[in-house]
N, C-alpha and C positions, 0 to 999 in steps of 0.2 A: 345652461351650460353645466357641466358638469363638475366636480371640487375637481378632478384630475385634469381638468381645460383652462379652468382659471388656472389651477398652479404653471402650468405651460406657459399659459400666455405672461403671468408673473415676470419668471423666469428669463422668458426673453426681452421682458423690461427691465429687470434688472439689468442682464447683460447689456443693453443698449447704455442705460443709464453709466453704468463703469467706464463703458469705453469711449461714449460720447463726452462725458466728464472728466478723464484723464487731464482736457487742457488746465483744468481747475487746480489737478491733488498732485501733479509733478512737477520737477521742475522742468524750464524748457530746454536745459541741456539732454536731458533723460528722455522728453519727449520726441527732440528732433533724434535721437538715436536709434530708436524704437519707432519711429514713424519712417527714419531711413532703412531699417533692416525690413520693417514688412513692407515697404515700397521695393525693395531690390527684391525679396522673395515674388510679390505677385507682379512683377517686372519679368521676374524669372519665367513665370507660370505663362506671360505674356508671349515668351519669345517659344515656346513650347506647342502651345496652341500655334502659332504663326507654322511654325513648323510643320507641326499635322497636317494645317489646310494648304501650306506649299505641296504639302506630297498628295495630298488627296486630288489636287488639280493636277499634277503630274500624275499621277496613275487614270484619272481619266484622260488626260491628253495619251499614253499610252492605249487605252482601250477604246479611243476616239474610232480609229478606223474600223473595229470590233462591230461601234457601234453602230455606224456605217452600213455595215454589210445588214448585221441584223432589220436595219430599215428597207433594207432592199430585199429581204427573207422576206419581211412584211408586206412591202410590194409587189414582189414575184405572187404570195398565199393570196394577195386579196384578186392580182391578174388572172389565176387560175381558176380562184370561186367567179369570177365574174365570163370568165368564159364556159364555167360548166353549164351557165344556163342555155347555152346553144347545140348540148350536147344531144343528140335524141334520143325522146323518153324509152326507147325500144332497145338501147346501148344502158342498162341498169347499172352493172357493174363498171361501165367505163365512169357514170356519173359517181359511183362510191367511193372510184380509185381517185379521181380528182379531186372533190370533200375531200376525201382524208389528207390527199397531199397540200389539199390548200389550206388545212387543218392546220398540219405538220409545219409549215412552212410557216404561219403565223401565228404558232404557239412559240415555236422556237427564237423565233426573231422577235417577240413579244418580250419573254424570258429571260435572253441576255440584257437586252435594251434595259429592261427595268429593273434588272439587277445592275446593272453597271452605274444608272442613273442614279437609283435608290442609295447605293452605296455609299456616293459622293453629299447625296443630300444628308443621308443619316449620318456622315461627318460634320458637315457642316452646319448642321442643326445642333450639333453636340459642343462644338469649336463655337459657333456664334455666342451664346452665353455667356460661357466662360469668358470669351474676349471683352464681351460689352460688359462684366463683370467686374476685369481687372481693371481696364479704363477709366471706370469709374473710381475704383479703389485706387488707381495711381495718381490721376489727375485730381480729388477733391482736396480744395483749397487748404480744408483744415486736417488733412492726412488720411493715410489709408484707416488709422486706427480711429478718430470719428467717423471713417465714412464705412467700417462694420457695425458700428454701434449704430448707426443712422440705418443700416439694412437690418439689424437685429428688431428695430422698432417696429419699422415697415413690413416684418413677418408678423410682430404681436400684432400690431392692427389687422392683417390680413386675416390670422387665426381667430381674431376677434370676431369679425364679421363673419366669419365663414359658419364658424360654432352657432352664433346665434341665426344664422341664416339671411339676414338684411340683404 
């Protein structure tokens, strides 16, 4: 590792170490104070996220029927490549015209479909974290404020490993 990897990983031992210790260097008026405000903050953060993934299901429940048709672009493109092969070989151009349209038909319905899907997911891939994130930070017994100090650890170990490779 390198002197600029160890000082990293230092760093977020300390920080672990501060905020994991807190129960020790305050008192517990000061603590539950401070353990109440960042619980109502990522409480906050909580209800935020929530929101996103409500609108994210409402807007694919809106492009539901979207998605719909596009499955059926997709099934009309694949009905048409499947009937070109009965076209005969002597009809050239009528077999080109149908490829393309069967093309046409299942790029397009391919396109919205996976956009519309993709969308949803790359919301909720983005919202999952963060939610399983704050959860953790609202519900740990000994407060949000050990349970960042307890993730700040669990990054130095992670950097730890990772630098030296194991």
């Amino acid at each position: 590792m390198t002197p600029d990897q160890n000082l990293l990983i230092i760093k977020w031992q300390f920080a672990a170490t501060i905020l994991m210790g807190l129960d020790y260097l305050i008192s517990d008026s000061f603590r539950d104070k401070a353990n109440a405000y960042v619980k109502s903050y990522f409480q906050g953060m909580q209800k935020r996220v929530d929101a996103d993934v409500v609108q994210a299901f409402s807007e694919f429940k809106g492009k539901l029927f979207h998605v719909f048709i596009s499955l059926a672009q997709i099934a009309i493109g694949v009905g048409v490549f499947l009937l070109s092969r009965y076209i005969d070989e002597n009809s050239i151009w009528l077999l080109i015209g149908a490829l393309l349209i069967a093309g046409f038909f299942i790029v397009a319905g391919f396109n919205f479909a996976f956009t519309t899907i993709f969308d949803l997911l790359t919301k909720l891939g983005i919202a999952a974290p963060f939610r399983l994130l704050t959860t953790f930070l609202v519900g740990s017994p000994k407060g949000p404020i050990a349970a960042i100090g307890f993730i700040c650890l669990l990054t130095s170990f992670y950097l730890r490993y990772s630098y030296n490779g194991i």
